[in-house]
N, C-alpha and C positions, 0 to 999 in steps of 0.2 A: 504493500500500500504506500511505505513511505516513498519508494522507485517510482509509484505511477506519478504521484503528488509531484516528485522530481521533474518528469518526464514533461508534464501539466504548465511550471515554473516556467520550463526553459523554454517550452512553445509558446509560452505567453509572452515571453521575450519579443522571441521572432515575429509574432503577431502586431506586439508593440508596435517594434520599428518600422514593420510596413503601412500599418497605420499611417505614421508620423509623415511618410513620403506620399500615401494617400490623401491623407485632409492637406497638408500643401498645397499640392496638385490641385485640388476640387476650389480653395481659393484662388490660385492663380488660374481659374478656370482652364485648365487642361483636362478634356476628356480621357476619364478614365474607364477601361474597357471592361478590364478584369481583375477581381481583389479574388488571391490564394489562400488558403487556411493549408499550409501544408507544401511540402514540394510536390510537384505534378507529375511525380511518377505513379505507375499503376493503376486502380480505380481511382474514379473520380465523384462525384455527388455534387449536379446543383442545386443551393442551397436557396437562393431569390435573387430576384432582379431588383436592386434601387437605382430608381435616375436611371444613368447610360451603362451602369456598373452592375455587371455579373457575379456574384458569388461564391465559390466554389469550396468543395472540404474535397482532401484529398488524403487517400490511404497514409502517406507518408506524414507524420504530423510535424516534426521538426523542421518545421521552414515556413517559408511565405513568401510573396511575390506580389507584385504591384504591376500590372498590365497597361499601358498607355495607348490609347487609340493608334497613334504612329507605329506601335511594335506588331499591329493587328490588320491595320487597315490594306486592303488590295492597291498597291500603287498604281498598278495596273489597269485599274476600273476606271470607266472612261468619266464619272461622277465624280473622282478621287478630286478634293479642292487642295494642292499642295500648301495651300495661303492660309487654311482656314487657321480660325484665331485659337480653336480648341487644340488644337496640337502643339504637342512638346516641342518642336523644334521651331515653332513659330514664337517662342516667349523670351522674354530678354535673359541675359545671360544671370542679372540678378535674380531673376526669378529661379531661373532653372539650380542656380545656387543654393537656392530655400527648398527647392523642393528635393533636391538630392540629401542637403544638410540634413534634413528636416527627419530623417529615419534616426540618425543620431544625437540629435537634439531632443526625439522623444523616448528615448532610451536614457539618457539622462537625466531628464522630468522623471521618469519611471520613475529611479532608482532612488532620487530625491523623496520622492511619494514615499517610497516603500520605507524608508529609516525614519520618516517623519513619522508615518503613522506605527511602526514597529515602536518606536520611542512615548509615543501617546498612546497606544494600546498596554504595553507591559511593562510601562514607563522604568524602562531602564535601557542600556544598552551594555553591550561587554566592548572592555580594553582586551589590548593585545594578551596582556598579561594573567599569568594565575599564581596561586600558592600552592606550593608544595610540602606536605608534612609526610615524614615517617608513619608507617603505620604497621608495623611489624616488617620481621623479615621470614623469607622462604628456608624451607627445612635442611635443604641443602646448600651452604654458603657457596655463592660464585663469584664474593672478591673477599677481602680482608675487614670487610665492615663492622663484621658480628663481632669484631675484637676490640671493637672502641664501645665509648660509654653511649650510644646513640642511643635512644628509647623513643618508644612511640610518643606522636606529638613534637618531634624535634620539627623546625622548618628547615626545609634547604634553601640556605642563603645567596654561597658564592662558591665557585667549582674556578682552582686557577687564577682566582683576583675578579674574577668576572661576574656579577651577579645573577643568579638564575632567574628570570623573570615567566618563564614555562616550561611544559613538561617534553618539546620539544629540543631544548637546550638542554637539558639533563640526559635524555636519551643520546642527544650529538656528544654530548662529553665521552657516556658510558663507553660508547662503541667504538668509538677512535681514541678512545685510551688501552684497551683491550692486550691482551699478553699475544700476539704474533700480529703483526698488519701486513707482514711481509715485504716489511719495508726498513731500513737500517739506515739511522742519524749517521751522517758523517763523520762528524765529531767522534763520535763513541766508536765507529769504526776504528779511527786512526788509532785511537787511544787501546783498541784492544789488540790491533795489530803491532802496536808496542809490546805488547802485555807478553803477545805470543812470543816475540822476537826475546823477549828476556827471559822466559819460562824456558822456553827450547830454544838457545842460541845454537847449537848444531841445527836445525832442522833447516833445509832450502826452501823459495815459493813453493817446489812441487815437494809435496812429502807423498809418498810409499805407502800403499797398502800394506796394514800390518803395525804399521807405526803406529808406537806408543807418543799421545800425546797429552802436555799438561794443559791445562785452562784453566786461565784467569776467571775469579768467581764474576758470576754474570749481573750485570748492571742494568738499571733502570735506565730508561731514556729520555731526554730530555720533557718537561710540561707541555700537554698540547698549547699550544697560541696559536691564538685566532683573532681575524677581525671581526665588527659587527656584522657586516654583511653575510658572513658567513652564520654567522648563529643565529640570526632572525631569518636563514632560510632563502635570501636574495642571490646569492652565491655559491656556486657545489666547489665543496671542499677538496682540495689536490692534496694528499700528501706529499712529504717533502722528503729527501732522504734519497737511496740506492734500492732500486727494487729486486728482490731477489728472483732467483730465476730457480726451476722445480732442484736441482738439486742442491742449491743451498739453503731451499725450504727444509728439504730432509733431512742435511746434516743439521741446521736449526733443530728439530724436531729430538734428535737422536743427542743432540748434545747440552740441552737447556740443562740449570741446574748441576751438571757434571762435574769436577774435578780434574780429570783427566777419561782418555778415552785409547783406544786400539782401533781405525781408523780401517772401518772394512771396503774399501777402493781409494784409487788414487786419487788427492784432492787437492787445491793450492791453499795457500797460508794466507792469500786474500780471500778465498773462498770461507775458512775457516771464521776468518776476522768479520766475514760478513755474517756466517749462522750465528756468532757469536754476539751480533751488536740489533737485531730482530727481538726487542724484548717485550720490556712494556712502558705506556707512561703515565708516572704517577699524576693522580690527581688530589689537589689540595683542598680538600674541603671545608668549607664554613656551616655550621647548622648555628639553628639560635632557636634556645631554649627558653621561656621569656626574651629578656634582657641580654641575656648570660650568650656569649658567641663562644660555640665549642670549636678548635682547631683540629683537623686528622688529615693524613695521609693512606690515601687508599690505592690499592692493587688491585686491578679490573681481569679477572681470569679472562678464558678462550671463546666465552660465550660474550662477553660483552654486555653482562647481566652484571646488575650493583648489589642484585640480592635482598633488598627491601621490599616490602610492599608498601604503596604508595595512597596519599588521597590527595587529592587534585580539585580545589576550588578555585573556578573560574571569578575573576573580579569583575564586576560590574561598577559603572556610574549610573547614580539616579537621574532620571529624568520627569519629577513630579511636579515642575514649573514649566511657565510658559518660555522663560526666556530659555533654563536648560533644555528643553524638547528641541529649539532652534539653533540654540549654540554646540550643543553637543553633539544632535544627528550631524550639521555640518562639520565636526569637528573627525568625528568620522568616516564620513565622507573624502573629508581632505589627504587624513592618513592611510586608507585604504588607495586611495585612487592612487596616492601619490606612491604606495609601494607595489603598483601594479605598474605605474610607468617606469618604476626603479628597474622592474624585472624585465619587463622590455627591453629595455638598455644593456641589463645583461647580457639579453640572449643575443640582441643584435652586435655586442662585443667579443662574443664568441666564452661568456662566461658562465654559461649555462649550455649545457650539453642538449642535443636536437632532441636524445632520448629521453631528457624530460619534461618534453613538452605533451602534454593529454590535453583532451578533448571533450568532447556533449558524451561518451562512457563513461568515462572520469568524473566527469561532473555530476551525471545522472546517478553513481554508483556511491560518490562521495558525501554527494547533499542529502540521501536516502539514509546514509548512517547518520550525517548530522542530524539531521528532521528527529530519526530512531534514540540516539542519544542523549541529545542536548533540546531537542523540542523543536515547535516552530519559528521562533524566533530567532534563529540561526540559521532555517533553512530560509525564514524570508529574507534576512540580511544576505546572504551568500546569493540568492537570488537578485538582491541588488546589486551586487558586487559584479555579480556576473552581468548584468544589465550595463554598466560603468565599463569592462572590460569586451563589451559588444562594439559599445560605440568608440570605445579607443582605435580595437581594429580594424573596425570597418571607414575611422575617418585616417587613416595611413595611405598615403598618395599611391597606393598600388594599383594601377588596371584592372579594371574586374569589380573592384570596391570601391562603395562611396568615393575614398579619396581620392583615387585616382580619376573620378568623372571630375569632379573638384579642381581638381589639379587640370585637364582639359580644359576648363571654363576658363580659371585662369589664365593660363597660357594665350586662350583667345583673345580675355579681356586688353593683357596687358599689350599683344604683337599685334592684335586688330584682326590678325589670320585663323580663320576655323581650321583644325585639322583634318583631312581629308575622311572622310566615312568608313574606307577601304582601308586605311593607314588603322584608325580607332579599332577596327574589328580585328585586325591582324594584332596589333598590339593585346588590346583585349584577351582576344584566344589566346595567344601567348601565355598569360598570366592565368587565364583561365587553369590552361593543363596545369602548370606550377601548384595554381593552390589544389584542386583535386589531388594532386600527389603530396604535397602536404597534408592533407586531408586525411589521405590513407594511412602516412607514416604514424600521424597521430593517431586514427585507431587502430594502427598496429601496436603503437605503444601501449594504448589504455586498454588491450587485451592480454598482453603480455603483462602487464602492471595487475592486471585482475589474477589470471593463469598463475603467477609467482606472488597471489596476496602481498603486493604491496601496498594497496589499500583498497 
């Protein structure tokens, strides 16, 4: 039910926007031929006729479409008035400006709607942020925790100097702090290639199957550090370091913890110095007890598991005034939009990898747990969100999108010169294919993302 609900959300989206470029249109009296509920594959249903405008519901729900007299009419027909003042391409260039604008401009009235009234409906809104407290730990320890004085009710404060503001940051810590990443600090390399070279000063780079060797007790590595952008999620995290390669994963494997070893194949002494420097990194934790800030140092075993159980209070602001309902839905608004353009930027910098980027499965799959979890007030915000994130992409000067008809207009305005129909369409198709395979790539991803429950 909460997936249909989802499903419902997003199409009303789409619905919106074409709206927005319909009433346009009908003011700058352009006939309009045909209004879509749906993309126009497979059945179809007409639903009435208003005015000059056909109706239509179509099997596929996720889409819509805005039909103009001009996309319909027989040019051909000997009746055909090329002049006539209803058509699209008879209207001035500002006009055609509003009515192209006009899908994304009512996607962001939407979205504006939707946080105003979500804010006067359950008059609260949630921040980015939660609390996190202890709330027992699991029977089998999988780091060094159960050995500090932590007790239920402790909060987690700061992990590394950093402070933890969600349950997303504590899980980023846990896991790339973790005992093997397969990956080895520089620094500690050199420093145990030293180690080696004084332990066994007879030994050459290449040592001997068979050989006995000693080793240096094995050392932590250095604190993760990171930037913000990486822990609020804007950023996909690189490790840093020497990646090792499968058999100095094994000799890592075969050698952790050791003393010395009898070295069953031939290996090099930088090989060794690299299983040797693959460990783990501590993390410095802060809880607070009241008042009272407890300091420890923790060991994150092979699972990437901290070993507590958790509860997780979302923070909210009230919105039980007039002036908070309006300063704070916008206040929201602002932060939201503005870390959807951040992300953009990323990706368009190449700081965010193509594989993760998802899609209307993704979103249908995600806001169905949200709805399930956290209620409707989350799913209608993410609704907004997504509404904000419609009209971002679609006003991007790309061919095929909004922007890019935008971006034609302009071009006209400023050079005086319309670009040729044959030129727009070639261009157009172009970008056409592009985004369809975009299209695919992301539900490739957000099936693969479903298949490997990544969320």
């Amino acid at each position: 039910m909460n997936i249909l609900i989802m499903i419902l959300l997003v199409s009303l989206l789409i619905l919106v926007h074409e709206l927005g470029h319909f009433m346009a249109a009908r003011m700058c009296g352009v006939k309009v031929a045909r209004f879509g509920f749906g993309m126009p594959f497979g059945p179809e249903l007409k639903l009435f006729k208003w005015g000059d405008t056909e109706f239509y519901l179509h099997a596929f729900l996720l889409g819509g479409y805005v039909s103009f007299e001009d996309d319909v009419v027989d040019k051909e027909d000997e009746n055909y008035d090329e002049k006539a003042p209803y058509l699209y391409e008879n209207k001035t260039i500002a006009q055609k400006l509003f009515i192209v604008s006009a899908g994304v401009l009512m996607n962001i009235l939407f979205a504006i709607f939707l946080v105003i009234s979500s804010a006067i409906f359950f008059q609260k809104l949630p921040t980015p942020n939660q609390n996190i407290y202890v709330n027992g730990f699991i029977e089998k320890p999988n780091s060094n925790i159960q050995i500090f004085d932590i007790k239920k009710g402790d909060k987690f404060e700061k992990i590394n100097g950093n402070k933890i503001e969600n349950l997303y940051q504590l899980v980023f810590y846990t896991k790339n702090s973790k005992l093997f990443d397969d990956y080895a600090q520089k620094d500690l390399y050199e420093k145990n290639l030293e180690q080696l070279k004084k332990l066994n000063p007879k030994l050459n780079e290449t040592i001997l199957k068979d050989t006995k060797v000693l080793l240096p007790k094995a050392k932590p590595e250095n604190t993760l550090t990171v930037n913000q952008d990486v822990l609020k999620g804007l950023e996909k995290y690189k490790k840093d370091g020497i990646k090792l390669n499968e058999n100095q994963i094994k000799l890592r494997n075969e050698i952790y913890s050791k003393s010395e070893i009898v070295l069953k194949e031939e290996t090099s002494l930088s090989d060794l110095a690299l299983a040797l420097s693959d460990t783990y990194k501590p993390m410095e934790m802060v809880f607070l007890r009241g008042e009272k800030e407890i300091n420890i140092t923790v060991k994150v075993g092979k699972d990437g598991l901290l070993g507590t159980l958790l509860i997780v209070e979302d923070i909210f602001c009230e919105t039980k005034t007039a002036k908070d309902i309006v300063v704070k839905s916008f206040d929201y608004l602002y932060s939201t939009t503005s870390t959807m353009l951040y992300s953009l930027w990323q990706l368009f910098a190449g700081k965010v990898n193509a594989s993760d980027m998802h899609g209307v499965i993704a979103i249908v799959k995600v806001g169905g747990d949200i709805i399930a979890q956290k209620g409707m007030l989350n799913g209608i915000l993410l609704t907004a969100m997504i509404s904000i994130n419609l009209a971002i992409m679609n006003f991007l000067p790309i061919p095929a999108l909004d922007g890019g008809h935008i971006a034609f207009l302009i071009f006209e305005k400023i050079t005086g010169r319309k670009p040729s129909q044959k030129a727009i369409e070639k261009i157009n198709n172009f970008f056409f294919i592009l985004l369809i395979t975009l299209m695919l790539l992301i539900c490739y991803n957000d099936v693969m993302a479903l298949v490997t429950k990544k969320f």
